[in-house]
Backbone as ProteinMPNN parsed JSONL, in Angstrom:
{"seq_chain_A": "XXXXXXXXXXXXXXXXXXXXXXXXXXXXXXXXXXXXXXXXXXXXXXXXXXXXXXXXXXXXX", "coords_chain_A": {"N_chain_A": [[-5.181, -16.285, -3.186], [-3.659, -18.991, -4.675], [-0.747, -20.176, -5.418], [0.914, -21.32, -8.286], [3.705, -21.619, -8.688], [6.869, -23.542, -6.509], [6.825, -23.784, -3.379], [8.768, -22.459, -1.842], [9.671, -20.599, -3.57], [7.395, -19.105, -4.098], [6.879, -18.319, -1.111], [9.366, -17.094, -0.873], [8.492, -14.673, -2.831], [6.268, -13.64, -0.872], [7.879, -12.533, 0.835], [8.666, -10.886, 0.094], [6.759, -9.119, -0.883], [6.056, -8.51, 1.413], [8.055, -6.858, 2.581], [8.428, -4.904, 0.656], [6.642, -1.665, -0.085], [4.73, -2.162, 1.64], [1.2, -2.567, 2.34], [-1.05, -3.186, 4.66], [-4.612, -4.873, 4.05], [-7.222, -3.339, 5.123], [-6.75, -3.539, 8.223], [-6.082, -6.214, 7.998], [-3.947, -8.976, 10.068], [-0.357, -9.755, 8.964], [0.122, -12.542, 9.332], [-2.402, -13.806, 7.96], [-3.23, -12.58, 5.774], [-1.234, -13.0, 4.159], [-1.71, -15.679, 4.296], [-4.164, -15.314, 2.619], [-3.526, -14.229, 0.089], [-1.261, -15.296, -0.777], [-1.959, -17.99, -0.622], [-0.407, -19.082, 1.493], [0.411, -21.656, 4.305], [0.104, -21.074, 7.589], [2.489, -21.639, 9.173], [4.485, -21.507, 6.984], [3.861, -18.402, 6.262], [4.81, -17.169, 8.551], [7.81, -17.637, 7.724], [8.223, -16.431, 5.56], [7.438, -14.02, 6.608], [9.94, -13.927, 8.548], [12.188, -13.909, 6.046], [11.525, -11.772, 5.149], [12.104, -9.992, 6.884], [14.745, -9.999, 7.341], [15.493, -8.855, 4.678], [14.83, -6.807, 4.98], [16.633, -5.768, 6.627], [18.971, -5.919, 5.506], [18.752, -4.638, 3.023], [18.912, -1.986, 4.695], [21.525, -2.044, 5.437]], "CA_chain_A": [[-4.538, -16.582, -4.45], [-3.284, -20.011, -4.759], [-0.001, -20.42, -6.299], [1.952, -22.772, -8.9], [5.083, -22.146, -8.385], [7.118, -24.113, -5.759], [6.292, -23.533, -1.627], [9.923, -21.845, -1.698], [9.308, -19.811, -4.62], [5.774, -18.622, -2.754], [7.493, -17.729, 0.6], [9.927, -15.498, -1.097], [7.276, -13.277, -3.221], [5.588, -12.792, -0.37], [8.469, -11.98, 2.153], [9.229, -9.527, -1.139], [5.778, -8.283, -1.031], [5.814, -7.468, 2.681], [9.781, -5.789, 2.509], [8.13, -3.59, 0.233], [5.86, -0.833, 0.591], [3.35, -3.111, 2.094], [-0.198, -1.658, 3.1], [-2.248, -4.215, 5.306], [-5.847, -4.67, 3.688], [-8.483, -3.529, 6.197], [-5.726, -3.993, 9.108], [-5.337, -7.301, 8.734], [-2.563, -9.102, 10.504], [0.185, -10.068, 8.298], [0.013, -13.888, 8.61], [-4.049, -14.252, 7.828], [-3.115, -11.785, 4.529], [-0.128, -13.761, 3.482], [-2.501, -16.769, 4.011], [-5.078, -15.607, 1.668], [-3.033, -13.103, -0.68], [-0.685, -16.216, -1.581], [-2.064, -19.672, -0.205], [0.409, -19.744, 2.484], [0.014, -22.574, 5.354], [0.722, -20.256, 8.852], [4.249, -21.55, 8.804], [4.958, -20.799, 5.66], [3.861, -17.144, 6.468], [5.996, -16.96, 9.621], [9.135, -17.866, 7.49], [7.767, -15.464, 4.613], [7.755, -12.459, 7.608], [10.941, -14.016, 9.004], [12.463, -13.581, 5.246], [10.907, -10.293, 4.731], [13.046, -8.53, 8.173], [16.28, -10.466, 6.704], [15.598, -8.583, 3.4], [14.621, -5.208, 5.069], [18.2, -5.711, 7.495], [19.767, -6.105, 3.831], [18.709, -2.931, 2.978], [19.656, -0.597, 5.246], [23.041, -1.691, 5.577]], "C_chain_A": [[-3.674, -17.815, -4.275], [-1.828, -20.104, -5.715], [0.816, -21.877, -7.145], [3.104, -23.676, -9.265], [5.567, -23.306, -6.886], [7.085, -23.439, -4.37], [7.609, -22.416, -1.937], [9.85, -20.796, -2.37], [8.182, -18.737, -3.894], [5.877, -17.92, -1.886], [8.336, -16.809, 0.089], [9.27, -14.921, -2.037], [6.864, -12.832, -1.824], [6.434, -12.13, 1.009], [8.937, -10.518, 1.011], [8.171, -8.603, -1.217], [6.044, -7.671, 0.594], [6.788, -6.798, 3.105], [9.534, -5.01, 1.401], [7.21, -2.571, 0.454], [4.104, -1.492, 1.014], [2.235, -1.79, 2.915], [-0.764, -2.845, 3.512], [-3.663, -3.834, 4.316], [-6.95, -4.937, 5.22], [-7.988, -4.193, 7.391], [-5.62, -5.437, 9.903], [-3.642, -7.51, 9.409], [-1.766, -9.391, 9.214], [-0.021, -11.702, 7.85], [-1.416, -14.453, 7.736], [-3.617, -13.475, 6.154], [-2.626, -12.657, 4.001], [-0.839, -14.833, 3.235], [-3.187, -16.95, 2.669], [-4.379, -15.301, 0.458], [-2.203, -14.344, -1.304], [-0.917, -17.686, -1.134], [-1.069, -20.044, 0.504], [0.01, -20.699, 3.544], [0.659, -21.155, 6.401], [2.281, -20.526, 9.085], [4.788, -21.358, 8.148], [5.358, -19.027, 5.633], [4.697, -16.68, 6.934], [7.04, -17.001, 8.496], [9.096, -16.768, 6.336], [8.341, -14.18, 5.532], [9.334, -12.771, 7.995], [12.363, -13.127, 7.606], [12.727, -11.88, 5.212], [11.62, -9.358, 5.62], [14.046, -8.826, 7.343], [16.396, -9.666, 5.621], [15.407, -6.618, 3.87], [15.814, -4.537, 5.978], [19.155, -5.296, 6.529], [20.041, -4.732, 3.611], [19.11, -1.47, 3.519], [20.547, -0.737, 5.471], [23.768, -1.101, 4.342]], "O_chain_A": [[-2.735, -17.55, -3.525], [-2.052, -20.087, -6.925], [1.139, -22.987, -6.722], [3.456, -24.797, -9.633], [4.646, -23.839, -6.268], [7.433, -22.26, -4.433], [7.177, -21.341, -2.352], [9.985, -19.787, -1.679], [8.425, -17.714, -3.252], [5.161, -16.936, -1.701], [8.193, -15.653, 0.489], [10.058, -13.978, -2.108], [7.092, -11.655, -1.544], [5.934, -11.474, 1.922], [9.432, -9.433, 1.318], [8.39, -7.436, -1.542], [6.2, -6.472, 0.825], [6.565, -6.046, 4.054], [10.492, -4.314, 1.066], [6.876, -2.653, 1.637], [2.927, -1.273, 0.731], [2.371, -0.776, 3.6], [-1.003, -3.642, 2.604], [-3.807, -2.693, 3.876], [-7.284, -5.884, 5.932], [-8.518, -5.243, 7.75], [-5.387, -5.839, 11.043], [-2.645, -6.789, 9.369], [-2.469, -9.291, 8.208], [-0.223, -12.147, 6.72], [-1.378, -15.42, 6.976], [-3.879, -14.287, 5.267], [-3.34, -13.331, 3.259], [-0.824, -15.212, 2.064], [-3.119, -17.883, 1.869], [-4.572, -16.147, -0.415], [-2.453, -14.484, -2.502], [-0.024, -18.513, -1.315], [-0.656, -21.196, 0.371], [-1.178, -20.462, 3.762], [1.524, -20.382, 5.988], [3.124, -19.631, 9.157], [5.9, -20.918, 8.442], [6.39, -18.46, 5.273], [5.459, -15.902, 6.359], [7.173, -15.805, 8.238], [10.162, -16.161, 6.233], [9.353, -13.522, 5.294], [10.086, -11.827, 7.751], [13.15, -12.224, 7.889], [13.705, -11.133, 5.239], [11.787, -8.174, 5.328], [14.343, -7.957, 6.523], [17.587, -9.578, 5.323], [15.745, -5.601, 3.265], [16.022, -3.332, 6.122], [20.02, -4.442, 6.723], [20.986, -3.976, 3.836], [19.443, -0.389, 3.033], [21.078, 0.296, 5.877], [24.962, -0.81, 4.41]]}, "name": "protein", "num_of_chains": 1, "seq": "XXXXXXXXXXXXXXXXXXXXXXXXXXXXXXXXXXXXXXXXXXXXXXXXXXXXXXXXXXXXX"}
């Protein structure tokens, strides 16, 4: 899925999708998903997952 918002915008949906009740499809890894699932570049992803702990740290405090 290609998106139209801005790269920044992009990276936090999907660190929001995977700090929620995320299910892998067909156990992919996370970054190859994030890749396809929102047109991330692999660094993008990383900072997406990086996001996504920061937001799930959030939470349980």
């Amino acid at each position: 899925m290609q998106s139209d918002l801005d790269p920044d915008m992009t990276i936090q949906q999907a660190a929001e999708f995977l700090a929620g009740p995320y299910q892998r499809q067909g156990g992919r890894a996370a970054v190859p998903e994030l890749r396809s699932r929102f047109g991330l570049s692999a660094g993008d992803a990383v900072e997406a997952i990086r996001r996504a702990q920061a937001i799930r740290m959030a939470r349980a405090m």
